[in-house]
N, C-alpha and C positions, 0 to 999 in steps of 0.2 A: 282339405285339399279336394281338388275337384275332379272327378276320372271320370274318362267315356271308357264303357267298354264294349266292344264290336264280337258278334258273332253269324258267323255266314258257311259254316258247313255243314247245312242242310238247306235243305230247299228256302227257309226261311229268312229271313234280313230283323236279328235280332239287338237292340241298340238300349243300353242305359247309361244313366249321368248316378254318380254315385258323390257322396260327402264322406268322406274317411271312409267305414266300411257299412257305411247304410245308402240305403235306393234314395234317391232324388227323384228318379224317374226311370219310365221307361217304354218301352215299345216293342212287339214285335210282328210284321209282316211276314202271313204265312203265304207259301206255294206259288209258282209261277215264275221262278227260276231268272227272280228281276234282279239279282243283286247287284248290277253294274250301272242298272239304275236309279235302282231306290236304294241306295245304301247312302250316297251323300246328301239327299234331300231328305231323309228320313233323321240323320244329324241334324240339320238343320233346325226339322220340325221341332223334335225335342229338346235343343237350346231354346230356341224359341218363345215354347210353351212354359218354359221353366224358367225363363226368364234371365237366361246365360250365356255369356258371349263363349265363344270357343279357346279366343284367345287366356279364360279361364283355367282349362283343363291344365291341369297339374302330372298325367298319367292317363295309361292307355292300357288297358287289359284288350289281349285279342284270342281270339280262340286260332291256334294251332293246328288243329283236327286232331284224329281223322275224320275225315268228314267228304263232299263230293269237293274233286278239284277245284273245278269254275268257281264255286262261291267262296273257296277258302284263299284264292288267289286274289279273288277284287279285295275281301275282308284282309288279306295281310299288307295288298298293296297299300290300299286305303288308312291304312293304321300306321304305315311304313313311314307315307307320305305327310300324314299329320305329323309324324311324332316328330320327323323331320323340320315340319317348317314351326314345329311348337317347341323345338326343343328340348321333348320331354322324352323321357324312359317307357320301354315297349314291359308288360308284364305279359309274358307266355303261357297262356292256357291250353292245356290239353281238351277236347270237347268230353271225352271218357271221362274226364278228372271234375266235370263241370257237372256233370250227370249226378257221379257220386257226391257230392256234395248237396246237390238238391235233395236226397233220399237219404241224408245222413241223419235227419232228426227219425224218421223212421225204422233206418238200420241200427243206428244206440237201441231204442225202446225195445225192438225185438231182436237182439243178442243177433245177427245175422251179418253175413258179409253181404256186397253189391256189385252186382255185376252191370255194368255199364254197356250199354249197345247203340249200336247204328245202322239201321239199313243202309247196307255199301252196294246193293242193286247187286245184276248179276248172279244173284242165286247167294250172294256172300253177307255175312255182319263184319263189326267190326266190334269187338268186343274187350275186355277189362274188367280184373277184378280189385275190389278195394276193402280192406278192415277198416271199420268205424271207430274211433275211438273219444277220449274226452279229456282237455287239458283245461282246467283253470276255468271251465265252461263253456269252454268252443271246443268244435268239434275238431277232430284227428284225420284225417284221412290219407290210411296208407296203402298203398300200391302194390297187393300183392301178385297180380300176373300183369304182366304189360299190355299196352295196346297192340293188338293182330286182328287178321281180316282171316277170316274162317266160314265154311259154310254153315247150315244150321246144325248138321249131324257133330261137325269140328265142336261148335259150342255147346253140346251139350253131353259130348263126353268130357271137355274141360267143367262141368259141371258136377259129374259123376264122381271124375276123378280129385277133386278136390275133398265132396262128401260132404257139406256144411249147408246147413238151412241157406239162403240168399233171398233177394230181394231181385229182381232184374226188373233196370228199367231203359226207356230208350225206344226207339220208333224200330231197332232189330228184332228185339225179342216183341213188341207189339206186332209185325209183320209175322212172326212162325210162332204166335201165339198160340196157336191151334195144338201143334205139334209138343211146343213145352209144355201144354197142361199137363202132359202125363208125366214129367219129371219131378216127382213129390219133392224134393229138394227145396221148389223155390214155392214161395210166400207169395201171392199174387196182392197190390195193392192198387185201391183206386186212388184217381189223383195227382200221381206222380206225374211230372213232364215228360213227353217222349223225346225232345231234343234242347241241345244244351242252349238255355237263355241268359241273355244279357246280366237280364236283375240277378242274376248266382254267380255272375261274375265278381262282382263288386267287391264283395268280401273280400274273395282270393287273392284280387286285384289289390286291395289295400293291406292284405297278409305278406305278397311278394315283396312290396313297398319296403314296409314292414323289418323283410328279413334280409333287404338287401338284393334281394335277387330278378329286382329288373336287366333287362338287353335293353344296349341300344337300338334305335332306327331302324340302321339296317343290318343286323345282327340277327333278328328274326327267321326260326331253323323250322319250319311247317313240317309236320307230321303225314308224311307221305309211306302208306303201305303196301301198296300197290302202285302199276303205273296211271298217267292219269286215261278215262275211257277211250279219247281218241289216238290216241299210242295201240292201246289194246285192237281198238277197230281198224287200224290202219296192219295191224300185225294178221289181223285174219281174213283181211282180203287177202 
């Protein structure tokens, strides 16, 4: 079966075509805060180049956040509306949940948990923690503190107080990089993506399938932690 899956809460407009749960393709356009207008033409591109009609897509993975309002609003409308006129089932991803997964073959090898991050601006992350584990040869990943939006000081006493080696990755903890060095706790690696992409969708995306647990259309529940920034800015004028 043939699944697009869309990610747009971050700065970036991240987009692949997946085959059950392997990459077909993919893309992602960083920075410049376009995602209202490069997010449908950037579909297109990559049918295109893969040589796939849309009317193909079987399923729809879309990233939920948290992540910045604006791009997670076009990314769910955009996914809403396809799913809608393709009549196909929304799979719900978490962006935290999409992080851990990328740093899973590394969290298995060194015995570690993952703590998943976002620069949420404002002096705030947006942070999660996840146990790595292994079923049948795929990886496990479970949930152990939820997604919250915390300062840097907030996320690194949820590190303390946990006490477990970790792994952080994520464009949050690469922003107060400086500052986490000195928390012996975490495992610094290179490599890792700092925000949640398309291509790690895929899998999860044909896992949800999988277990049954696609939403409809518009059924779609976005992971809002806060309000969104022009809420905030109209409050403190």
């Amino acid at each position: 079966m043939l699944s697009l899956c869309i990610s747009t809460s971050t700065d970036a407009v991240s987009v692949a075509l997946g085959e059950d749960d392997s990459v077909a393709a993919s893309f992602t356009l960083r920075g410049g805060k376009r995602h209202a207008e490069a997010l449908v033409p950037t579909i297109e591109q990559l049918l295109d180049a893969a040589g796939r009609e849309i009317e193909e897509v079987g399923l729809i993975g879309i990233d939920v956040g948290p992540g910045l309002f604006t791009g997670m609003r076009v990314g769910i409308a955009t996914a809403s509306a396809l799913g809608q006129a393709l009549e196909v089932d929304l799979a719900e991803l978490c962006s935290l949940d999409v992080l851990a997964h990328a740093a899973s073959a590394v969290a298995e090898r060194e015995e570690v948990v993952v703590w998943s991050t976002l620069d949420a601006r404002r002096g705030e992350i947006f942070y999660a923690c996840h146990r790595i584990g292994d079923r049948a040869g795929q990886p496990v990943i479970e949930r152990v503190v939820a997604p919250v939006v915390g300062t840097p000081d907030d996320f690194a006493e949820a590190i303390a107080s946990r006490g477990q080696r970790c792994i952080c990755i994520g464009s949050g903890a690469l922003r107060y990089e400086e500052a986490l060095r000195d928390i012996a706790l975490i495992e610094w690696f290179d490599g890792l993506p700092d925000i949640p992409e398309a291509a790690t969708m895929v899998a999860m995306a044909h896992l949800a399938a999988v277990r049954d647990e696609l939403v409809p259309y518009g059924r779609v529940t976005p992971v809002y932690l806060r309000a969104p920034d022009a809420e905030i800015n109209w409050e403190t004028r």
